[in-house]
C-alpha positions in Angstrom: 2.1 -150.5 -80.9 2.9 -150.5 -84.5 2.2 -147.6 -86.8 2.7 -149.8 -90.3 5.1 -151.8 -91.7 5.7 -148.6 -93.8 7.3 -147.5 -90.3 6.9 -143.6 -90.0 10.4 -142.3 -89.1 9.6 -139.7 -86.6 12.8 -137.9 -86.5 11.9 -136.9 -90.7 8.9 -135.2 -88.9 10.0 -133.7 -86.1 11.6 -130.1 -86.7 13.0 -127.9 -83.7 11.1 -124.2 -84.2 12.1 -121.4 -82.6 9.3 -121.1 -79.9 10.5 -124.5 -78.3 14.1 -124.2 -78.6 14.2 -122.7 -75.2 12.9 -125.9 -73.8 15.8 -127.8 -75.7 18.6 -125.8 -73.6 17.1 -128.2 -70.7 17.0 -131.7 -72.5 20.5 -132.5 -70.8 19.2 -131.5 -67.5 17.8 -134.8 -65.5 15.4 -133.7 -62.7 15.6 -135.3 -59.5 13.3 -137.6 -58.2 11.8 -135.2 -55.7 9.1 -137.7 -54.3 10.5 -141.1 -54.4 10.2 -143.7 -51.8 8.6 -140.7 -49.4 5.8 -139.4 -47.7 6.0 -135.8 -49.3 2.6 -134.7 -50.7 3.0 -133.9 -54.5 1.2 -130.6 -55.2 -0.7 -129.7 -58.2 -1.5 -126.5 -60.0 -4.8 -126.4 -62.4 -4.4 -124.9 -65.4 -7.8 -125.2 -67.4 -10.5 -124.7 -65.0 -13.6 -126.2 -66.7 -15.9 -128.9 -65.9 -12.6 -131.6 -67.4 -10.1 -129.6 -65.8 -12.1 -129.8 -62.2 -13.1 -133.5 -62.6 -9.3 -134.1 -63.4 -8.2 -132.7 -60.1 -10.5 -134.6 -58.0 -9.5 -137.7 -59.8 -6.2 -137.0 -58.4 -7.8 -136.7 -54.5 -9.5 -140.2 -55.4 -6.4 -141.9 -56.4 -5.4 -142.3 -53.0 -2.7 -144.4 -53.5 -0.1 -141.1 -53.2 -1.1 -137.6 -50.9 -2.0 -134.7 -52.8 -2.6 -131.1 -52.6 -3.9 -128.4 -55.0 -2.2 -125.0 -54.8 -2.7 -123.2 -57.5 -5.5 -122.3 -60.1 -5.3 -120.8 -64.0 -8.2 -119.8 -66.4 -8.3 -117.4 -68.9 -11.9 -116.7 -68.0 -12.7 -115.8 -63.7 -16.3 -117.0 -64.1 -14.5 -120.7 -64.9 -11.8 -120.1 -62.3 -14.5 -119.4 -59.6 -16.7 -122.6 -60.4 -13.9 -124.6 -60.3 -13.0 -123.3 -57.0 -16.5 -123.9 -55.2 -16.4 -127.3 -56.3 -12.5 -128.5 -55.4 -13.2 -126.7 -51.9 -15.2 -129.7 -51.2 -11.9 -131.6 -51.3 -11.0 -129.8 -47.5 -7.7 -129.9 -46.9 -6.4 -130.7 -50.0 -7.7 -127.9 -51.3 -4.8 -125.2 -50.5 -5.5 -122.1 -53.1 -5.2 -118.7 -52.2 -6.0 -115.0 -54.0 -2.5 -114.9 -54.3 -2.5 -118.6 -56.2 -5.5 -118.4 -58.3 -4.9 -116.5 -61.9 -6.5 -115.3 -64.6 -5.5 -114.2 -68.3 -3.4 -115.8 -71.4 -0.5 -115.6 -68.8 -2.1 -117.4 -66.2 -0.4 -120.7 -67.2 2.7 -119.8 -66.5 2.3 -118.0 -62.7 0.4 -120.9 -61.8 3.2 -123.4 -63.0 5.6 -120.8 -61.1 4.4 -121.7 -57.9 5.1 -125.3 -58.0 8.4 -127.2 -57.9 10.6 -129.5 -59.8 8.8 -133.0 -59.6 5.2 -131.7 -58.8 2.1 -132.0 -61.1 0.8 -129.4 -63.7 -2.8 -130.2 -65.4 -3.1 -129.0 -68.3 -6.8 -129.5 -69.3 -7.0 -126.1 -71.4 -8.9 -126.9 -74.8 -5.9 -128.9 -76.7 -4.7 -126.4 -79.7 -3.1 -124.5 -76.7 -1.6 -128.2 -75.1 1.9 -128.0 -76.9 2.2 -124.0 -75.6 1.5 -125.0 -72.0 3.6 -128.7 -72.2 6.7 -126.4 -73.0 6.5 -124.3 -69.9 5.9 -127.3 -67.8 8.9 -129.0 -69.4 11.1 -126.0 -68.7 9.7 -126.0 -65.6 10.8 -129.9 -64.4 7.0 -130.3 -64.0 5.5 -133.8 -64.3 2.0 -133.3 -66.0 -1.1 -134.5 -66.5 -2.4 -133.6 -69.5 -6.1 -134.3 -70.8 -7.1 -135.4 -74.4 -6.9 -134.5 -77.4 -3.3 -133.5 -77.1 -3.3 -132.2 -81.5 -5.4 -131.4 -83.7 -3.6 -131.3 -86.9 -0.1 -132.3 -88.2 2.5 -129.8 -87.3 1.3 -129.4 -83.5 1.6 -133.6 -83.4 5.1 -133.2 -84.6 6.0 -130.6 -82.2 4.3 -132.5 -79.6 6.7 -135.7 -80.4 9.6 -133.4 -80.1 8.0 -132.1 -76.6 7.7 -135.9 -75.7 11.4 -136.6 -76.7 12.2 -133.8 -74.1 10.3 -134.8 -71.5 11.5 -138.2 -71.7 15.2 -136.9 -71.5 14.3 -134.9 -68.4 12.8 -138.0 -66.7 9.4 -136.2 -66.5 6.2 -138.4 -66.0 3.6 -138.3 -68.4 0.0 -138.9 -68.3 -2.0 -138.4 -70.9 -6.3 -138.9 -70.7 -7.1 -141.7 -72.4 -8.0 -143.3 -69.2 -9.5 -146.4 -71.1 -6.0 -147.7 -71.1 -5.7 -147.9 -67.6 -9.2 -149.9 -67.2 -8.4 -153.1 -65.8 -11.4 -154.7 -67.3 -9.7 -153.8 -70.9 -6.3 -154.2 -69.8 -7.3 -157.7 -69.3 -9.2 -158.3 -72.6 -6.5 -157.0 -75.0 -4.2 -159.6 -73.2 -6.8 -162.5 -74.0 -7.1 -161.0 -77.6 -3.4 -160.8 -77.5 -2.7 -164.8 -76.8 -5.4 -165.3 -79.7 -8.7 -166.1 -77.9 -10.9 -164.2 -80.5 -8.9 -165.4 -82.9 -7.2 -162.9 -86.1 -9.3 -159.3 -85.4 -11.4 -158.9 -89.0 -13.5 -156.4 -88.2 -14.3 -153.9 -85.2 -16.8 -151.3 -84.7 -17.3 -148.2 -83.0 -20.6 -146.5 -82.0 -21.1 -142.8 -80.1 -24.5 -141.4 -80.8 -25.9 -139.3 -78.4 -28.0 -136.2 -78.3 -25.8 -132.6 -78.1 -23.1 -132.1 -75.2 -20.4 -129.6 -74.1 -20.5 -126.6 -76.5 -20.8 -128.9 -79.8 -23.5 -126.4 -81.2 -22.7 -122.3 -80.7 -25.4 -119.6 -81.5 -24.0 -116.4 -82.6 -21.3 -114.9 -81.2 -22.8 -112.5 -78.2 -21.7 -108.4 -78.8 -19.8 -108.6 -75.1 -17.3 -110.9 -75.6 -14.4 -111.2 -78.0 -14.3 -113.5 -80.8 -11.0 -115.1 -79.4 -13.0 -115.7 -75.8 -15.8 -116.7 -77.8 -14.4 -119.3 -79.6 -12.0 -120.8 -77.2 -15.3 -121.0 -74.6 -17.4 -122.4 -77.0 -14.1 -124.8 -78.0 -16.1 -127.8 -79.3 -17.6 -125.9 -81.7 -14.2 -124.9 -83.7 -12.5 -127.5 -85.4 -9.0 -125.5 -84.6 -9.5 -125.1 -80.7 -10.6 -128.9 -80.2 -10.3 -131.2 -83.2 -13.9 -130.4 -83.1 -16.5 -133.2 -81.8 -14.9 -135.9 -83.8 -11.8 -135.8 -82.3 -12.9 -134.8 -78.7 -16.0 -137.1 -78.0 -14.4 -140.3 -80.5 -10.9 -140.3 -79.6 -11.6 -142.9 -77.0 -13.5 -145.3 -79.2 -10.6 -145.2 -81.5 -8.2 -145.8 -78.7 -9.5 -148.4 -77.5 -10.2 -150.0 -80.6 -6.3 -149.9 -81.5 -4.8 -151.0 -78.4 -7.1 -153.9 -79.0 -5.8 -154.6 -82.7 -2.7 -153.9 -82.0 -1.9 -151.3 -84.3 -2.5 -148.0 -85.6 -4.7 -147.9 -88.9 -2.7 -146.9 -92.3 -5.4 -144.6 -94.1 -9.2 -143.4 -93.6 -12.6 -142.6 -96.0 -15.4 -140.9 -94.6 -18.6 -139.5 -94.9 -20.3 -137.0 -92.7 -23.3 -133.9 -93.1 -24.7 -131.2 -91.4 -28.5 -131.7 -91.0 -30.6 -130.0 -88.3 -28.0 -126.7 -87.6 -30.9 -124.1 -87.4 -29.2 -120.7 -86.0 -25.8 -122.3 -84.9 -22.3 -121.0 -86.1 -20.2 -124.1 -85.2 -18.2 -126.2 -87.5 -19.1 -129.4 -86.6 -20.8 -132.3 -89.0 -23.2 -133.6 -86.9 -23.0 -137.3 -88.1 -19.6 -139.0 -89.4 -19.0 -142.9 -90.7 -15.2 -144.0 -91.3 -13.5 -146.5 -92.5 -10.1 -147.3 -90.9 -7.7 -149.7 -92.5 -5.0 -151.2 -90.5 -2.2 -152.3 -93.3 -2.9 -156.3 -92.5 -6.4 -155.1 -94.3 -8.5 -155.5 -91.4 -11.1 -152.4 -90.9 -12.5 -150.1 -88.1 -15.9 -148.9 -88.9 -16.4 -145.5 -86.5 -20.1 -144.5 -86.3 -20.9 -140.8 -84.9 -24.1 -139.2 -84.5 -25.0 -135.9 -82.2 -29.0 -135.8 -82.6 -31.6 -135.0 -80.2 -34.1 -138.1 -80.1 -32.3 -140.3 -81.6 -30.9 -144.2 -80.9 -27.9 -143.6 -78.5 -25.1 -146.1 -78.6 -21.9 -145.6 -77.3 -20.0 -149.1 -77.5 -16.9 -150.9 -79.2 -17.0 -154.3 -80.4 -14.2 -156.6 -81.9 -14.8 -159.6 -84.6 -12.2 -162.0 -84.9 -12.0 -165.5 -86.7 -12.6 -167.6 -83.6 -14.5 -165.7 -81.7 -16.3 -161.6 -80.9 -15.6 -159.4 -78.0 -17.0 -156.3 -76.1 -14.4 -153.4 -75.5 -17.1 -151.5 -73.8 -21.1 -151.6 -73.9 -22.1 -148.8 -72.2 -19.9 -145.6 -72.1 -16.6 -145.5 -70.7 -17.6 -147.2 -67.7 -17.9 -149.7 -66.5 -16.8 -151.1 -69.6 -18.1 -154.6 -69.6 -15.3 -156.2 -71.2 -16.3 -159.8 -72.5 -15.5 -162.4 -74.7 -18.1 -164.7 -77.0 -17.7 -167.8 -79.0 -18.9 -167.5 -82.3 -20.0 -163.9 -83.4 -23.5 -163.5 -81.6 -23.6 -161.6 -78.2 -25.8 -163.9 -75.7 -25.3 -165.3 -72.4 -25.1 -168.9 -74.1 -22.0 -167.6 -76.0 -20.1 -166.0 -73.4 -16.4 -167.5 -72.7 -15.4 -164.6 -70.4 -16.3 -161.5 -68.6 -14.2 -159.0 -66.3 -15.6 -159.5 -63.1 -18.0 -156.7 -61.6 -17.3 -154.0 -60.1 -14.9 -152.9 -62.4 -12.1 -150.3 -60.5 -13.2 -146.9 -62.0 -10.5 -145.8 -64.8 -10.4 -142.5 -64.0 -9.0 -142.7 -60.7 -6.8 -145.6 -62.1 -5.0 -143.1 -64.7 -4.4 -140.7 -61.4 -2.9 -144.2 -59.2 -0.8 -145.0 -61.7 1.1 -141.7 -62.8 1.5 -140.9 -59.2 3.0 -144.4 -58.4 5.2 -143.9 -61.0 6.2 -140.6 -59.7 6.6 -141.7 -55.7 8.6 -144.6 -57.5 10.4 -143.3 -60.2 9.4 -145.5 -62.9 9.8 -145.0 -66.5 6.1 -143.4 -67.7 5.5 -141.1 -70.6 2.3 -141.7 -72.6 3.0 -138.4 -75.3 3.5 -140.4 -78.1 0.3 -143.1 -77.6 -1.6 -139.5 -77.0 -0.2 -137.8 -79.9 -0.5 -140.7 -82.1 -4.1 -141.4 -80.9 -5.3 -138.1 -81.9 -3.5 -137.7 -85.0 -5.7 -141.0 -85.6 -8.6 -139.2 -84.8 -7.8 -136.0 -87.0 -7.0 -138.9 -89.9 -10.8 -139.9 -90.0 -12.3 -136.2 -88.9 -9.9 -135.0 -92.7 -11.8 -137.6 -94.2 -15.1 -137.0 -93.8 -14.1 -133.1 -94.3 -12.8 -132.9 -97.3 -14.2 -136.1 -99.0 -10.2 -137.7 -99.7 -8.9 -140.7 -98.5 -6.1 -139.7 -95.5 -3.2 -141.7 -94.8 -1.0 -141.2 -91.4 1.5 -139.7 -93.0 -0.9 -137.4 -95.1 -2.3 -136.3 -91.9 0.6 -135.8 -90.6 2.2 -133.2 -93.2 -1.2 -131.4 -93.6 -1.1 -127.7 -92.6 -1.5 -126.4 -89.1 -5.2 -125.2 -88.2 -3.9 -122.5 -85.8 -0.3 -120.6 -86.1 1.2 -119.1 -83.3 -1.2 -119.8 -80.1 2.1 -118.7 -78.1 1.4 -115.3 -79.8 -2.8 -115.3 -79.2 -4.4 -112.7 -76.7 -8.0 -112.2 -76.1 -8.5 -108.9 -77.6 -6.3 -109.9 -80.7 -7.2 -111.3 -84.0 -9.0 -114.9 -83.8 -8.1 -118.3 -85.8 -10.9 -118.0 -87.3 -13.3 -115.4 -89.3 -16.9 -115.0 -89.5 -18.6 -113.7 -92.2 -20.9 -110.4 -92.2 -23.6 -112.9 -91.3 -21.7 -114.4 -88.4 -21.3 -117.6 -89.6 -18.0 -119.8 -90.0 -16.7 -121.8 -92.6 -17.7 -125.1 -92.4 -16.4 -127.8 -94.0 -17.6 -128.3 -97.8 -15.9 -132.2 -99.1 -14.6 -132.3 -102.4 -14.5 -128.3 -102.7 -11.0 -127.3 -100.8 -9.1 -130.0 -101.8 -7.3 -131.3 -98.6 -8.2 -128.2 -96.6 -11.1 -128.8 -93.8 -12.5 -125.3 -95.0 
């Protein structure tokens, strides 16, 4: 995919720092192809034990196209580690974690990585500020990964990530990232129609995800037993340097999708967005956002985000082109629903062409084919569609936060949310600071200049 005929030149970005020069001393280093054209289970370690991190791993298990087995467990918090456990037991014999392979702490990462080998599996399903820490172990490591989505939030950590990709390219490592719309067959099949020109020249899409609250999108004050940096890396969605904040983590796939239809990456983004109905919560979040994408042929992306109890829900992405209009997805992530219309009016007189029903579920797709391209050694890296993606995403969520327009290469040189995560400990100082009230800064457009707050 293109970025803009103003290509970015990557390398002008990318700048080795000290904290991932360690993982350079390996670039040279190609690991072997520990699994290929055999029967060997791969194993996996966990290393983010929530309710993505959980449903990750038994994606894996549902794959089925390559045996599996889960060894070892990390969480910074034993109340997620424990969940997590109760639930991936019901995988039986896949599930192979012990006391001895089940960790806990800032450290945890790395003793659960420790007990795999060159060639298996790491997930890393952490919230993302902390991705580009935990992808440079793994690559040090000869770990292939699976990594969930967002993988940045801001500028700097997408440049490092880039670099991170380059290395794990050079090391042969395969890549998954989890934008598992991309490996729906249902859209796989409609970008290729809109590809050979069916809906004609794309003019216009649109994105809708308005839905009542989810995850930890709202926080309450902070409670007086835990620490602010547990606090706010539990309560993840609500801090827009842990997660991107809702924008990036609940639209990212709307975006996605939308792009790998067009073809492209957009050039630039306006915004608006407001906080409404926040009551006693502390969290960062706007809780409605409407961008504009612009690709640089001048064709637009309209993004509409809502989180409102009783509301109109939507969650859908639509494409208009000059001959013709097309559903990404109608309903959710899935099934997706993929279909093309003549004319620009969605009704069963119109249609030209639907995916057939049941659609195979993407999730497990994603999982099928990382681990065929691990049993078969094919090329597979999917950092730099991830990092690009969610540097997309962070375009339109600076937008609407600070009221200026935001190109890709202004999003891309803006200041990182979060120095030093390598460095972070529960009981240290936090990213971010409450006031004596116990409220965060939010963000406030046209009043910090290109700063989110």
């Amino acid at each position: 995919m293109k970025t803009s005929t103003n290509e970015l030149n990557r390398r002008e970005f990318i700048k080795t720092t000290g904290r991932i020069a360690a993982v350079s001393a390996f670039a040279g280093m190609a690991i072997p192809n520990v699994y290929a054209a055999g029967s060997e289970v791969v194993q996996l370690a966990l290393v983010g034990c929530g309710g993505r991190g959980t449903g990750a791993a038994r994606d894996a298990f549902a794959a089925k196209n390559v045996p599996v087995k889960l060894v070892a467990m990390a969480d910074v918090f034993a109340d997620r580690l424990n969940s997590s456990q109760n639930e991936l037991k019901k995988l039986g014999d896949g599930f192979a974690v012990t006391p001895d392979t089940s960790f806990i702490g800032f450290d945890a990462y790395k003793k659960a990585m420790d007990c795999l080998k060159p060639g298996d599996v790491v997930i890393l399903a952490t919230p993302p500020a902390f991705r580009w820490v935990h992808f440079s172990y793994a690559i040090a490591k000869g770990l292939n990964v699976f990594m969930e989505k967002p993988v940045t939030v801001d500028g700097p950590t997408s440049r490092r990530m880039l670099q991170l990709g380059e290395e794990s390219v050079k090391k042969n490592l395969k890549v998954g990232v989890g934008l598992m719309c991309r490996h729906c067959r249902a859209r796989g099949e409609l970008s290729e129609r809109i590809q050979a020109g069916e809906i004609g020249d794309i003019l216009l899409m649109r994105a809708y995800r308005m839905h009542p609250a989810v995850g930890s999108f709202a926080s309450g004050p902070k409670p007086a037993d835990i620490s602010e940096v547990a606090y706010q890396i539990r309560r993840f969605h609500s801090f827009i340097w842990a997660s991107g904040g809702a924008f990036n983590d609940f639209y990212i796939h709307n975006i996605d999708e939308c792009c790998w239809m067009k073809g492209a990456w957009p050039v630039k983004a306006r915004a608006v967005g407001g906080r409404h109905f926040r009551g006693s919560n502390v969290d960062q979040n706007f809780d409605n956002y409407s961008v504009e994408y612009t690709f640089d042929d001048g064709a637009r992306l309209f993004l509409e985000g809502r989180v409102m109890d009783n509301c109109l829900t939507d969650h859908s992405s639509l494409a208009q082109g000059t001959k013709g209009f097309a559903v990404i997805s109608a309903d959710g992530h899935m099934p997706s629903h993929a279909a093309i219309y003549k004319g620009q009016k969605r009704d069963d007189a119109s249609l030209a062409w639907a995916f057939a029903q049941p659609e195979p579920n993407p999730y497990h797709m994603e999982w099928a084919d990382l681990l065929d391209a691990i049993r078969n050694n094919k090329p597979y890296n999917e950092v730099k569609r991830g990092v690009e993606a969610s540097l997309v995403a962070s375009m339109g969520r600076m937008a609407a936060h600070t009221g200026q327009e935001i190109t890709f290469e202004m999003a891309m040189n803006i200041a990182e949310l979060a120095p030093g995560l390598d460095k972070l400990s529960l009981d240290g100082p936090a990213p971010l600071i409450a006031d004596a009230n116990g409220k965060y800064p939010v963000p406030m457009p046209g009043m910090n200049g290109l700063k989110e707050y």
